[in-house]
Backbone as numpy.savetxt, mean C-alpha at the origin, in Angstrom:
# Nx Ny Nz CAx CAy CAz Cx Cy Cz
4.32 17.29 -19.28 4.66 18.21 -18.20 3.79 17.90 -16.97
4.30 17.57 -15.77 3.77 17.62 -14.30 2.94 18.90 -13.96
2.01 19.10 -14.36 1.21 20.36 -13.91 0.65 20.15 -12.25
0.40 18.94 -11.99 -0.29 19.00 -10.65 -0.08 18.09 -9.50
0.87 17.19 -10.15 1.67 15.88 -9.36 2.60 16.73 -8.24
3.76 17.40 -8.48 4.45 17.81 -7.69 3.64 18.85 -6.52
2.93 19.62 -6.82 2.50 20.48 -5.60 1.21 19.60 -4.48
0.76 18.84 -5.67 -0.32 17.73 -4.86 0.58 16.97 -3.71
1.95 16.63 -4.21 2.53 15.56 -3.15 2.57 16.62 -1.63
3.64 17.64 -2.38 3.85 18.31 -1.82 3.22 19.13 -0.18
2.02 19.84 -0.84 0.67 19.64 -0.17 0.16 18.44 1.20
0.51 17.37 0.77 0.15 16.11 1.51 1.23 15.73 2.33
2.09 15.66 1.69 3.32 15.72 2.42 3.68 16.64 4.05
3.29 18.01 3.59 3.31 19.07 4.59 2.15 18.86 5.48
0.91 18.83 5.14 0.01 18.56 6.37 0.28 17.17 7.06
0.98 16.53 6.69 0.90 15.15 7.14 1.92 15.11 7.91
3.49 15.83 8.22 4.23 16.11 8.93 3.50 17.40 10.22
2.18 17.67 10.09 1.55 18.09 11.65 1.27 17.38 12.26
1.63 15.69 12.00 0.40 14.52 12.66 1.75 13.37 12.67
2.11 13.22 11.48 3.25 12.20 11.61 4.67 12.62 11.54
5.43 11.93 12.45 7.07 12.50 12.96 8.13 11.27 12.33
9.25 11.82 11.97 10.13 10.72 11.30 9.66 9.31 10.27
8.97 9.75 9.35 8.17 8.27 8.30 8.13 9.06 6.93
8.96 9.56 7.15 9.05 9.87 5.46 8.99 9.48 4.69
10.01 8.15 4.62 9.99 7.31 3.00 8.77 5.87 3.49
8.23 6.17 4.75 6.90 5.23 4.70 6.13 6.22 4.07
5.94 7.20 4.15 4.78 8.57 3.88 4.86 8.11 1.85
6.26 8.25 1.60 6.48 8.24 0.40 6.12 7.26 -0.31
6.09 5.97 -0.02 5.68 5.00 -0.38 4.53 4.92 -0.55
3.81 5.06 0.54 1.96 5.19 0.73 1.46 5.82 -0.65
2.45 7.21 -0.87 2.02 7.93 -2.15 1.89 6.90 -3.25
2.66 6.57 -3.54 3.53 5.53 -4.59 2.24 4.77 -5.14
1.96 4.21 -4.19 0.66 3.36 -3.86 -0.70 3.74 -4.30
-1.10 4.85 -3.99 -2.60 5.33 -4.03 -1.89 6.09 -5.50
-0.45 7.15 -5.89 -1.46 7.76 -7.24 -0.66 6.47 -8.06
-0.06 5.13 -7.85 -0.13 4.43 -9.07 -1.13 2.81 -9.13
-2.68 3.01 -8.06 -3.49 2.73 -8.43 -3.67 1.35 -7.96
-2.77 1.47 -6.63 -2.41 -0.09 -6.01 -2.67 0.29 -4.58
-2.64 -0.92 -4.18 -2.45 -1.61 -2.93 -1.32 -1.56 -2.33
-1.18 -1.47 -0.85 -0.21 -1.76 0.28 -0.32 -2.58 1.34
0.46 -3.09 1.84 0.82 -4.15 3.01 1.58 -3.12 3.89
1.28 -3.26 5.54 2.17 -2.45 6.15 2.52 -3.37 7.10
3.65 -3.55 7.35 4.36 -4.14 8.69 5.13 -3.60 9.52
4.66 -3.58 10.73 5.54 -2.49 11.65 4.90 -2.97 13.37
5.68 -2.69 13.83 5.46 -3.16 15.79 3.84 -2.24 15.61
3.02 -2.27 16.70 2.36 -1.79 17.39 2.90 -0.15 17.45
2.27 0.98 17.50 2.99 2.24 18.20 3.74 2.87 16.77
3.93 2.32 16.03 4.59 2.94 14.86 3.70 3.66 13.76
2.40 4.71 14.24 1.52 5.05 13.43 1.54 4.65 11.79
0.83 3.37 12.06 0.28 2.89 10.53 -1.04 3.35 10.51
-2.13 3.08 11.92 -3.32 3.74 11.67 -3.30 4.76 11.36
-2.96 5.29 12.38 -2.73 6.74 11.97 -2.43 7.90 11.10
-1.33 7.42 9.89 -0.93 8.16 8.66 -1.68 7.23 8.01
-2.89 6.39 7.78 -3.71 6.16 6.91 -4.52 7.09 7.33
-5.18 7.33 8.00 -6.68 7.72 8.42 -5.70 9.71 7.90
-4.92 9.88 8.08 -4.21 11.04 8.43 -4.61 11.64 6.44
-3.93 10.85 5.80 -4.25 10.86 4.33 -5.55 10.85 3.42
-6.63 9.85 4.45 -7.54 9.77 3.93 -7.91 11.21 4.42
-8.17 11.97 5.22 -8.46 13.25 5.53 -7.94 14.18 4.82
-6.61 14.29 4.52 -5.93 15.21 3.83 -6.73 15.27 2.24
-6.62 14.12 1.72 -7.24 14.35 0.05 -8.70 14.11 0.10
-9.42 14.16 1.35 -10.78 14.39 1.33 -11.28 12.92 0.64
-10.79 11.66 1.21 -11.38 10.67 0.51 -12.49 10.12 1.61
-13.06 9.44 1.63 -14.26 8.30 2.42 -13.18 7.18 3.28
-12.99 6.96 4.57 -12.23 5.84 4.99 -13.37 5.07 5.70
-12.39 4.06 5.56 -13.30 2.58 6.56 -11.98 2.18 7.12
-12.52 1.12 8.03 -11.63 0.75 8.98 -11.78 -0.77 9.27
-11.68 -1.87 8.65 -11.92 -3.06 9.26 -10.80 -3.35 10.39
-11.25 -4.01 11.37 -10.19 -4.63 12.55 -10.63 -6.65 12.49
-9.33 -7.17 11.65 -10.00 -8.30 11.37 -9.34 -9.03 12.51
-10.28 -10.14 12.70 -10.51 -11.06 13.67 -10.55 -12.46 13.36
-10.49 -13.38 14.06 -10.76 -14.81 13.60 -12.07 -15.04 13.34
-13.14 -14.47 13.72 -14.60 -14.94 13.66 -14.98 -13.57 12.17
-14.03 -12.77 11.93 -14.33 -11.79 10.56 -15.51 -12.74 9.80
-16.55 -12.87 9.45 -17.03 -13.30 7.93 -16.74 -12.35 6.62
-16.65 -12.96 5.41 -16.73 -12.56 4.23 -17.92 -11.36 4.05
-18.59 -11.89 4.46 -20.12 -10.52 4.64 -19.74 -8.73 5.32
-18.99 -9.45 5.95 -18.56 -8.49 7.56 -17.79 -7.37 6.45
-17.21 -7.73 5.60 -16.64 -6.57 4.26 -17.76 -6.21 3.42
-17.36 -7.19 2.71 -18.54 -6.84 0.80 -19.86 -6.21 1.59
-20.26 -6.87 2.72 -21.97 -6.31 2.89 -23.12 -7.76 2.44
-24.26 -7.33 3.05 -25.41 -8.30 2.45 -26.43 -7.86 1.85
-27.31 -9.02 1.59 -28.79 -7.72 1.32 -29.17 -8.23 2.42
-30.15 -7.43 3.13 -31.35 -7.28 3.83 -32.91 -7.53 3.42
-33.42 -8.34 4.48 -35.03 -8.00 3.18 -35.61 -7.51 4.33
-36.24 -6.26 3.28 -36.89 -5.00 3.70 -38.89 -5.67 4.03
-39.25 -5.41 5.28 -40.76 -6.16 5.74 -41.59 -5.08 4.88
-41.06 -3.99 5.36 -42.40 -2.70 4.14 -42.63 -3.36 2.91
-41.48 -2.83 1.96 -41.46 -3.33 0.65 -41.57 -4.28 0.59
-41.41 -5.70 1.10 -41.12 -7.12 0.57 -40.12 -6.88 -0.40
-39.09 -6.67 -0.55 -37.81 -6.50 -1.64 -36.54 -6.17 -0.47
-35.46 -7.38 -1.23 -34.02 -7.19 -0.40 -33.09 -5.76 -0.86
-32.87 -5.27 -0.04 -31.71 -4.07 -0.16 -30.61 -4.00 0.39
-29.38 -3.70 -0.38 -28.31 -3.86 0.17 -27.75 -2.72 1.07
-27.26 -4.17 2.13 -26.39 -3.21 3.32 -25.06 -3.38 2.79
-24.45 -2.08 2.17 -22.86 -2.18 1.96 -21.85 -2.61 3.26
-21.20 -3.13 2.72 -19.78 -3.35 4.15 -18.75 -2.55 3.89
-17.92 -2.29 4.74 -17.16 -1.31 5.18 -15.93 -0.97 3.17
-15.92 -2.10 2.46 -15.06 -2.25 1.19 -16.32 -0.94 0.16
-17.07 -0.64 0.44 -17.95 0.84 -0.14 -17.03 1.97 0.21
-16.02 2.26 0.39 -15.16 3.61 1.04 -14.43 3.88 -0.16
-12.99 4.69 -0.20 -12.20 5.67 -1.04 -10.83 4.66 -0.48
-10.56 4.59 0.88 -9.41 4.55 1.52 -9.88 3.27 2.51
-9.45 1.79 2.24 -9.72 0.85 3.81 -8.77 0.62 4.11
-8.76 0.62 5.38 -7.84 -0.18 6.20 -8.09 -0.87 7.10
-7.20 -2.02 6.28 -7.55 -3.44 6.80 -6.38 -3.88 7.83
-6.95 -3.50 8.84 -6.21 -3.71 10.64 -5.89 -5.05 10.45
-4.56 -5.60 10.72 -4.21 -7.26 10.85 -4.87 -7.72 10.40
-4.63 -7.60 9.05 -5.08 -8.69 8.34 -4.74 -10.04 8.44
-3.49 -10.23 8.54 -3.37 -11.33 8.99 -4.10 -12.43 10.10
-4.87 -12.09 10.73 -5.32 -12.41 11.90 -6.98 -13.21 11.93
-7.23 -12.69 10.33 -8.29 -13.56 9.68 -8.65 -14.64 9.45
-8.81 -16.02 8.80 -8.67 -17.18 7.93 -8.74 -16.77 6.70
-8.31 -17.54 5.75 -8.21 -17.08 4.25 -9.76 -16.98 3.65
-10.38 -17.86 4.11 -11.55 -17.44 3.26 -12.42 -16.15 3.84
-11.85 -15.46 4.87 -12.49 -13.95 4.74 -11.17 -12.81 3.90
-9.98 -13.64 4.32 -8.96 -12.92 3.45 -9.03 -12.38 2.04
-9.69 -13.77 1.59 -9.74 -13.73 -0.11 -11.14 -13.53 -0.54
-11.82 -12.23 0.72 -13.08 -11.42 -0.03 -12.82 -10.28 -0.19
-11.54 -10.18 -0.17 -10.76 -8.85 -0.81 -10.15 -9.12 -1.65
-9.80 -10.15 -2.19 -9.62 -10.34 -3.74 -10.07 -9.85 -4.60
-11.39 -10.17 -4.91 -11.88 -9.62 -6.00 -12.02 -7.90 -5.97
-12.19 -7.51 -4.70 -11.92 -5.62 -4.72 -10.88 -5.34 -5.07
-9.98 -6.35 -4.74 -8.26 -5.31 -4.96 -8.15 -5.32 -6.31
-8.30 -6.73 -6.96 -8.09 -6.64 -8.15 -9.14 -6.50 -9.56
-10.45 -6.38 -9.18 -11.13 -5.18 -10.24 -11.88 -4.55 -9.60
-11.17 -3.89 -7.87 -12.51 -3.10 -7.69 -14.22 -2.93 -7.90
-14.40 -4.41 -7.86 -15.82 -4.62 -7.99 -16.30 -5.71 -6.85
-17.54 -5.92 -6.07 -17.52 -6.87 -5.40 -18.93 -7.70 -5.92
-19.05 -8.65 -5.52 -20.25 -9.70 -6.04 -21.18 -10.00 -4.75
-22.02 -9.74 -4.96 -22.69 -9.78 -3.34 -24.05 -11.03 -4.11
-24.32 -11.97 -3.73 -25.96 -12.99 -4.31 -25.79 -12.87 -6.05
-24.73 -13.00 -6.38 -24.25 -12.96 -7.89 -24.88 -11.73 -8.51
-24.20 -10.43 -7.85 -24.67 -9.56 -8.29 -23.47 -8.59 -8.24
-23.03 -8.05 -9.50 -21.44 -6.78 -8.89 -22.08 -5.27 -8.83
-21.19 -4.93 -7.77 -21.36 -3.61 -7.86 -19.99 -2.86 -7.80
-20.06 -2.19 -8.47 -18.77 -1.13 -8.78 -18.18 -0.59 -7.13
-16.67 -0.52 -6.93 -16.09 0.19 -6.23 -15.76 1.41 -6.25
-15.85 2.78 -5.73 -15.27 3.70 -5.53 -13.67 3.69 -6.95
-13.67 4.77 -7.71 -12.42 4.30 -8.56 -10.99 5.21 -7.99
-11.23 5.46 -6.37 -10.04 6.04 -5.72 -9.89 4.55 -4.67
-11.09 3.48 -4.68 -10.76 2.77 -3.46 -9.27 2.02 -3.78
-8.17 2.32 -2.59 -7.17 1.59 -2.38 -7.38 0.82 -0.40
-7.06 -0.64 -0.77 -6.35 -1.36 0.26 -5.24 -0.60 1.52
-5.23 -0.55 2.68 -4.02 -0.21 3.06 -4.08 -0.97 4.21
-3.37 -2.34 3.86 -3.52 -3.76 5.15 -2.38 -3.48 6.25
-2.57 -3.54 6.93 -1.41 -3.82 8.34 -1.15 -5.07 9.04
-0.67 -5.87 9.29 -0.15 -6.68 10.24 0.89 -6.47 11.04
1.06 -7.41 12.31 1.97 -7.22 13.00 2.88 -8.36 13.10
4.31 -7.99 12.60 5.34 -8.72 12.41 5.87 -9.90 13.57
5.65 -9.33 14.15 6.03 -9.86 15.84 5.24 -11.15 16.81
4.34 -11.13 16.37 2.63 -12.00 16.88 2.27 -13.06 16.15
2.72 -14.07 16.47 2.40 -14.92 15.31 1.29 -15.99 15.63
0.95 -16.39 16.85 -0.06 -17.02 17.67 -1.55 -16.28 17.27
-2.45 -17.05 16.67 -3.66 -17.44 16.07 -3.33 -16.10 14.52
-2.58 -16.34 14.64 -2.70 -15.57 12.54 -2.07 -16.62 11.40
-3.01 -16.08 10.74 -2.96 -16.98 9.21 -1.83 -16.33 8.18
-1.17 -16.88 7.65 -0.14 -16.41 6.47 -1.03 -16.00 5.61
-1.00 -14.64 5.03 -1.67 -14.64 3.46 -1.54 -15.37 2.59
-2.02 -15.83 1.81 -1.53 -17.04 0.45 -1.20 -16.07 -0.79
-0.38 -16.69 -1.09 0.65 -15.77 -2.20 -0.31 -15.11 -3.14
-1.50 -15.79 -3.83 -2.30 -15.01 -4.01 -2.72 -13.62 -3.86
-2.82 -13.43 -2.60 -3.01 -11.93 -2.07 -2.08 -11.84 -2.50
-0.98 -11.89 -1.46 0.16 -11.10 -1.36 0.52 -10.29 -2.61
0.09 -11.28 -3.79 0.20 -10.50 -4.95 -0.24 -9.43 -5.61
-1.37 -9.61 -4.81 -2.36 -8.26 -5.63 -2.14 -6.88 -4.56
-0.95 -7.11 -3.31 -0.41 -5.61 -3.24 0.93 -5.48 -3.50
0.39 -4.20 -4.52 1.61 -3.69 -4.93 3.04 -3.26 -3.80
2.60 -2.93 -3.07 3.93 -2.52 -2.21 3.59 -3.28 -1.00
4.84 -3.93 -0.03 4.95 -4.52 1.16 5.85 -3.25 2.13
5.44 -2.63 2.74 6.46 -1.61 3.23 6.69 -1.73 4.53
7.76 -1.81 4.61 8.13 -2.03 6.47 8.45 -0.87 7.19
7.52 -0.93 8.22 7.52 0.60 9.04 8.49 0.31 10.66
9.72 1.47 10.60 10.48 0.44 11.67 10.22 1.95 12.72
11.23 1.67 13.82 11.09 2.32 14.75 11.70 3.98 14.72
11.26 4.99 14.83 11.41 6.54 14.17 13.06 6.40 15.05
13.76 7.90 14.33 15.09 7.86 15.18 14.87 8.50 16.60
15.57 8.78 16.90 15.91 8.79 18.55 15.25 10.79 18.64
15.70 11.54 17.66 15.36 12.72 17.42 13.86 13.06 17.12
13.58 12.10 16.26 12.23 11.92 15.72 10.73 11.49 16.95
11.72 10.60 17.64 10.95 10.52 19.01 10.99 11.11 20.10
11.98 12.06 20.23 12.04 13.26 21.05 10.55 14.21 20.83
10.93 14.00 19.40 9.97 15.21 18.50 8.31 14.82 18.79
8.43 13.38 18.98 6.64 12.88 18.96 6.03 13.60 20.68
7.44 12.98 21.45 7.08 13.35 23.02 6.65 14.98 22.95
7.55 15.45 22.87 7.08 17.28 23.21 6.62 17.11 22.65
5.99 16.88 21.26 4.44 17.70 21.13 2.98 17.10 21.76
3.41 15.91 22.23 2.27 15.36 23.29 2.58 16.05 24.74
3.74 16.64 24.80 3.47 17.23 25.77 2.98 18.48 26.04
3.29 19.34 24.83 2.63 20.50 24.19 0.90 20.39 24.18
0.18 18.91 24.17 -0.71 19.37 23.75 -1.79 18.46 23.09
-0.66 17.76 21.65 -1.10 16.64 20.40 -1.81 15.84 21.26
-2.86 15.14 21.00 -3.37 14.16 21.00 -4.03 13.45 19.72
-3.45 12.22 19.20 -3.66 11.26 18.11 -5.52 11.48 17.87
-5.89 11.16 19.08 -7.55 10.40 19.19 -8.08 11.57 19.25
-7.57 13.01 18.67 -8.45 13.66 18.67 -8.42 14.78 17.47
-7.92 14.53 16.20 -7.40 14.48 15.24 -8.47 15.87 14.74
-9.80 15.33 14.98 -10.27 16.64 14.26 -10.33 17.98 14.98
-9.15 18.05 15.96 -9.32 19.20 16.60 -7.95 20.11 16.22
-7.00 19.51 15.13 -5.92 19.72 14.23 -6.16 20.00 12.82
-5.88 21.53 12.71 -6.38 21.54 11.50 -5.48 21.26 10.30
-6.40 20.42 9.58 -5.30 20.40 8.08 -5.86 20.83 7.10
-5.21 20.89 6.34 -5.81 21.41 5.22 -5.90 20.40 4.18
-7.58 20.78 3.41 -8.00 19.56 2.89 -6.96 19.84 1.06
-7.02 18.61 0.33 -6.83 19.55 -1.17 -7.63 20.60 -1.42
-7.27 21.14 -2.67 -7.94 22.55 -2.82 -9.13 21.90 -3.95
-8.56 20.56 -4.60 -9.84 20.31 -5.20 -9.90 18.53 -5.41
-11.45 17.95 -5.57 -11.22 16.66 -4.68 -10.44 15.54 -5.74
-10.83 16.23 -7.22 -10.24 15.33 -8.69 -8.76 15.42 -8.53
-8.00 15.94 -7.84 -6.46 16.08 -7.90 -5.88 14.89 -7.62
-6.37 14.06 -7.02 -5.48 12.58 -7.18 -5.63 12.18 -8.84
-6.91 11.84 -9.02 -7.30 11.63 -10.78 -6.33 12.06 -11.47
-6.48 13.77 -11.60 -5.64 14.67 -12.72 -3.71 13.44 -12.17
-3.36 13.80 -11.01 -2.06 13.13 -11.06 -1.76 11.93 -10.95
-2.78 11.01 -11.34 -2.62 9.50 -11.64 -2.80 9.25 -12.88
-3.55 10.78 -13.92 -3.54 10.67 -15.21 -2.09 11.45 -15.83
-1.60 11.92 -15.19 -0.13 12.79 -15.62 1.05 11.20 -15.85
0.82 10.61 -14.48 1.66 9.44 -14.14 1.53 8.34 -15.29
0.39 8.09 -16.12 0.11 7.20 -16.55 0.43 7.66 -18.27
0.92 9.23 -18.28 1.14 9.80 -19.67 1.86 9.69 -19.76
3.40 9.43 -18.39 4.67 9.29 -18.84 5.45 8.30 -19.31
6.68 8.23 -20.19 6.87 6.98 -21.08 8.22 7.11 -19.83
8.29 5.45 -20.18 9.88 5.26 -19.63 10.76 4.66 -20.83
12.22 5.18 -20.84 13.03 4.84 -21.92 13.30 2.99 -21.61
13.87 2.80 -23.07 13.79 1.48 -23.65 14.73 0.90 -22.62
15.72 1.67 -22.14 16.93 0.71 -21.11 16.50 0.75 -19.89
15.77 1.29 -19.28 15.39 1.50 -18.03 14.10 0.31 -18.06
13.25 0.51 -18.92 12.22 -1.12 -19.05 12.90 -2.27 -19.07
14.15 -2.56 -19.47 14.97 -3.84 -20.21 15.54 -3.59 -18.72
16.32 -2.68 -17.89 16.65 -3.22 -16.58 15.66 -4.01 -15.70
14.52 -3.12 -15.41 13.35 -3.68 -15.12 13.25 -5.42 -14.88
13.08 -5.77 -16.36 12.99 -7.05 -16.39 14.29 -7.84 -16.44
15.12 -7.26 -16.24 16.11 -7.91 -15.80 16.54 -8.32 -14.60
15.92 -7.42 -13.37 15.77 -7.79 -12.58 14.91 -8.75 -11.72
13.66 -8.50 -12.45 13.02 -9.17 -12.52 13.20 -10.33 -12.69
13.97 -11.09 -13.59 13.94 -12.10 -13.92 15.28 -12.73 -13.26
16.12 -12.38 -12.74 16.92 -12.82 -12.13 16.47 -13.28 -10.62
15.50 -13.06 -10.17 15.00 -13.39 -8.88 14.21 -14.89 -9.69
14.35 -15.21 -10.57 13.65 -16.75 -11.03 14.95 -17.40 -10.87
16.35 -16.74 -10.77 17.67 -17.58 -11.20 18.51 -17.62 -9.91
17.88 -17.22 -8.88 19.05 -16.63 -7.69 19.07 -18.20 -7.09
20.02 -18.44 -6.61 20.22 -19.99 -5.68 19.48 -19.73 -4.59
19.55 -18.84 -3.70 18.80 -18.68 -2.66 17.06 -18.83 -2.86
16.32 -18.26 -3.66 15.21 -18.25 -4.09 14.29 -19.63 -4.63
13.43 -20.23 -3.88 12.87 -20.90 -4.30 11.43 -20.96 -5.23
11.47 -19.25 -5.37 10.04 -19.12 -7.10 10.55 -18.01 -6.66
10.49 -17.21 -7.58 10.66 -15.64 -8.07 9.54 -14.92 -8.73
9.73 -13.67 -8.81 8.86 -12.74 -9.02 7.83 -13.19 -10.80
6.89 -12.95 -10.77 6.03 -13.24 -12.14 5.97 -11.88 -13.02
5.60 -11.64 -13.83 5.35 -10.49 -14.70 4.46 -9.37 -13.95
3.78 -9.59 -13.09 3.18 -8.63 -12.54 4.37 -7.56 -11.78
5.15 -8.52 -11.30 5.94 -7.67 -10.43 6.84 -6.50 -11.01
7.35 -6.98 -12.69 7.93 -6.38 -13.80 6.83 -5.09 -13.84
5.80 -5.60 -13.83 4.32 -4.02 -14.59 4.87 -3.22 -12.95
4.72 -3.47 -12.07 4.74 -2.89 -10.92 5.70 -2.08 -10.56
7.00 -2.68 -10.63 8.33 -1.50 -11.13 8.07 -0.63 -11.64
7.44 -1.08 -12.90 7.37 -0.18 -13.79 6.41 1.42 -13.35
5.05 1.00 -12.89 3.85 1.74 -12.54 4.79 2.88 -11.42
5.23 1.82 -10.21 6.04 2.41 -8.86 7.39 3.42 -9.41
7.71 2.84 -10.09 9.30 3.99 -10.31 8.76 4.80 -11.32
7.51 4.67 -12.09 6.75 6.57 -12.72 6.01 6.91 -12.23
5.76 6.73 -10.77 4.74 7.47 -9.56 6.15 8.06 -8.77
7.05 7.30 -8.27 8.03 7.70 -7.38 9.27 9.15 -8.25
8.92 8.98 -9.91 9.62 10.02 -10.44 8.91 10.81 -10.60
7.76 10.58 -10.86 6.36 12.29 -10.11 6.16 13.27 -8.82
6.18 12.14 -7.83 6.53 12.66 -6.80 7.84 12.98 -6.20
8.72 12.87 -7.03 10.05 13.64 -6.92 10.08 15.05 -7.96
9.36 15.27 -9.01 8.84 16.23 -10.19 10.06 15.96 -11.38
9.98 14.57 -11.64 10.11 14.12 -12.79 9.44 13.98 -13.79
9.39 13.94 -14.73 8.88 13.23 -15.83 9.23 12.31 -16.81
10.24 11.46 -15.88 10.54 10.00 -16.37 11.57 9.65 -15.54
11.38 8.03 -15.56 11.73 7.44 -14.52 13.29 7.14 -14.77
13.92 6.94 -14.30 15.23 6.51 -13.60 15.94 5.11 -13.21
16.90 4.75 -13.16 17.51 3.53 -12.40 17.27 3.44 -11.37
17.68 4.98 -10.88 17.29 5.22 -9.26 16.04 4.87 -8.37
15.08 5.23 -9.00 14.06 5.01 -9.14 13.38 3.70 -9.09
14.24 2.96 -9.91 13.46 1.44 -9.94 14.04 1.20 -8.87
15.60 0.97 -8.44 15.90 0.60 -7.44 15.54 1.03 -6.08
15.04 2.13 -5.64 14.37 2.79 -4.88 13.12 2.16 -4.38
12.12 2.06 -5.14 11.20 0.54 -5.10 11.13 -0.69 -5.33
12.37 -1.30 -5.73 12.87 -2.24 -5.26 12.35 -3.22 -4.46
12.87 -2.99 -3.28 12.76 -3.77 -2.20 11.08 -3.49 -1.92
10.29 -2.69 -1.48 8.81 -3.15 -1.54 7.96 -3.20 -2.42
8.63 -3.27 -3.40 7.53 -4.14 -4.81 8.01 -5.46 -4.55
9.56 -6.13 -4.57 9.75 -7.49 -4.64 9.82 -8.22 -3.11
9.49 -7.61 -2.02 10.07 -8.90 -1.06 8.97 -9.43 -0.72
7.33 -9.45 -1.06 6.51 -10.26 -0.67 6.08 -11.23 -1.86
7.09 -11.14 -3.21 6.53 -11.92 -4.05 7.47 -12.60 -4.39
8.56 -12.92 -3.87 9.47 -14.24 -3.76 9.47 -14.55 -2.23
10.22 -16.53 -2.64 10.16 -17.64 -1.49 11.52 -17.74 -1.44
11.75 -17.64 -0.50 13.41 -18.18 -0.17 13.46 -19.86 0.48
14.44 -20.43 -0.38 14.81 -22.07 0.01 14.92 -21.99 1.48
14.60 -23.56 2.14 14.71 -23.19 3.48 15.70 -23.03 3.84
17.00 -23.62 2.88 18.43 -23.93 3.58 19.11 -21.87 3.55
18.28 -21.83 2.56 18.60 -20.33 2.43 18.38 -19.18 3.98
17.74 -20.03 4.25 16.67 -18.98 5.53 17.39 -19.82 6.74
17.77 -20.67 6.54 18.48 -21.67 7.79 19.54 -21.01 7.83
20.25 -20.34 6.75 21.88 -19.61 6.75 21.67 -18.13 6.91
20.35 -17.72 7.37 20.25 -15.86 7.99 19.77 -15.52 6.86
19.67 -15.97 5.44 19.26 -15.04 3.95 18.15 -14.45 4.53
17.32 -13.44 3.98 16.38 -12.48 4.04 15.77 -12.25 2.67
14.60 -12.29 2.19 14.68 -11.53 1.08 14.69 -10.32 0.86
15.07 -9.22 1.28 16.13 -7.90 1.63 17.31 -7.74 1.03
18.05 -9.04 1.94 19.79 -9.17 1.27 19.82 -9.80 0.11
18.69 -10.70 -0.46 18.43 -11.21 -1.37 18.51 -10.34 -2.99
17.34 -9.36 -2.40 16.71 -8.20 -3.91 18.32 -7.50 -3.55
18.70 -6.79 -2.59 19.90 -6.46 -2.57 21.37 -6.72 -3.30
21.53 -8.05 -3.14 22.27 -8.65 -3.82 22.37 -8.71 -5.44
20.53 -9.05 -5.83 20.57 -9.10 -7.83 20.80 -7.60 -8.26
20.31 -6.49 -7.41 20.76 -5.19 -7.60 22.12 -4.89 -8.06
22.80 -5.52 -6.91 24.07 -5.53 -7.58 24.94 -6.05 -8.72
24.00 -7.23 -9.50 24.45 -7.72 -10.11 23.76 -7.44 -12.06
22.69 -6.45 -11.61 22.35 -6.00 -12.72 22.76 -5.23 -13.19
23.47 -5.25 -14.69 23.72 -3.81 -15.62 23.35 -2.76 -15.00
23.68 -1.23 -14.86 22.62 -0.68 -15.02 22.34 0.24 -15.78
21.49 0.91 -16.80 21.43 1.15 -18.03 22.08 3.15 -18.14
22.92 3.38 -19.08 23.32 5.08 -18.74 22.02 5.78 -19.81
């Protein structure tokens, strides 16, 4: 039974529509993300509050945020942290880097070189970092929430599939509707101002373990035997598509899986769905397949791509 998943979303959901206008199923996703214990990629123009409904969330559930803004000159240090040696004591002490938080966000990432890229490797994927061959434990709420900008491609580095892998969701943030941006104007004209956030009150959770309790509800629920067997059926058809030049690995199969019994929580399910898988879909799989070039020379997308095996999978009653 969902004792605390549904009113928690709920909750977050509502204060987060005082700050953010038309991003719902980005809002929804984000969830997806933090209570099933992953990582996100955000892509969206400039102006399409990605900072913003991060920093907006990290406030709402009362977590710790950081903020990297990466750069070409970023070092590896400039995250994890160094030691320092202390002249009093004669003994080095560590200065944490900004990856010590609950909630980072990592501003264009893209915009890095890989070898400061891939000093978030080892955080994303055991939340631990190694500083002079030494680990220290991460925060066990810290989630990733990377941004780049789709549009800019002059001095940025491609992530290497590597990363790309270790976030769970790629979510594309597009431009709000025409109503929705009516809606942003009047209330800046009313008043709102973004950059001044703590002068808007929200309301924090009522208690700070409530992500925990509903990432432990999420992780109690079973999914039936045909809904796993679609899963990997889809899965595995992105290894067979003509268009596709490598397809999704087993991680991406666990990830369905994790994403469509977070996305049936935060709907107040207690088990997941077809709907569901297909629903996350498209940003669990489009950053972890390659499309042939001749594929991409003829308009393919991997969009119309996951789109397409959708259609061609069973789907289980």
């Amino acid at each position: 039974m969902l004792n605390y998943t549904p009113s928690t979303v709920a909750h977050i959901q509502n204060e987060l529509r005082k700050i953010i206008v038309g991003q719902d199923n980005v809002i929804e996703q984000i969830l997806v993300a933090v209570l099933a214990e992953g990582h996100a990629l955000l892509e969206g123009v400039p102006g399409t509050a990605k900072t913003l409904t991060v920093k907006t969330i990290a406030r709402i559930i009362g977590a710790r945020f950081s903020r990297i803004q990466f750069t070409p000159d970023l070092m590896p240090s400039d995250i994890t942290g160094t030691n320092v040696f202390n002249v009093q004591n004669s003994e080095f002490s560590l200065r944490p880097g900004p990856i010590f938080t609950d909630i980072l966000l990592a501003d264009e990432i893209n915009r890095t070189p890989p070898k400061t890229q891939s000093a978030l490797l080892e955080a994303m994927e055991e939340r631990q970092a190694t500083i002079d061959g030494k680990r220290y434990r991460l925060s066990p709420v810290f989630t990733v929430l990377a941004t780049e900008n789709p549009i800019e491609y002059e001095g940025t580095y491609p992530l290497p599939e590597a990363q790309l892998d270790r976030f769970l969701l790629k979510i594309l943030i597009d431009y709000p509707p025409i109503e929705a941006e009516t809606e942003i104007v009047a209330r800046w004209d009313a008043g709102f101002n973004s950059r001044h956030l703590e002068q808007i009150e929200i309301a924090h959770l009522p208690e700070k373990d409530l992500i925990f309790k509903c990432r432990n509800e999420i992780k109690q629920m079973k999914t039936e035997a045909g809904v796993q067997k679609y899963i990997v059926e889809i899965v595995h058809k992105t290894r067979q598509h003509s268009a596709i030049l490598y397809g999704a690995s087993p991680r991406a199969s666990v990830a369905l899986l994790l994403c469509s019994k977070a996305l049936a929580a935060i709907r107040g399910r207690e088990f997941s769905t077809p709907d569901d898988v297909r629903d996350v879909a498209l940003p669990v799989l489009r950053h972890r397949l390659a499309l042939r070039a001749e594929a991409e020379l003829d308009g393919a997308t991997t969009d119309a791509v996951i789109a397409d095996i959708l259609k061609t999978v069973e789907v289980p009653r």
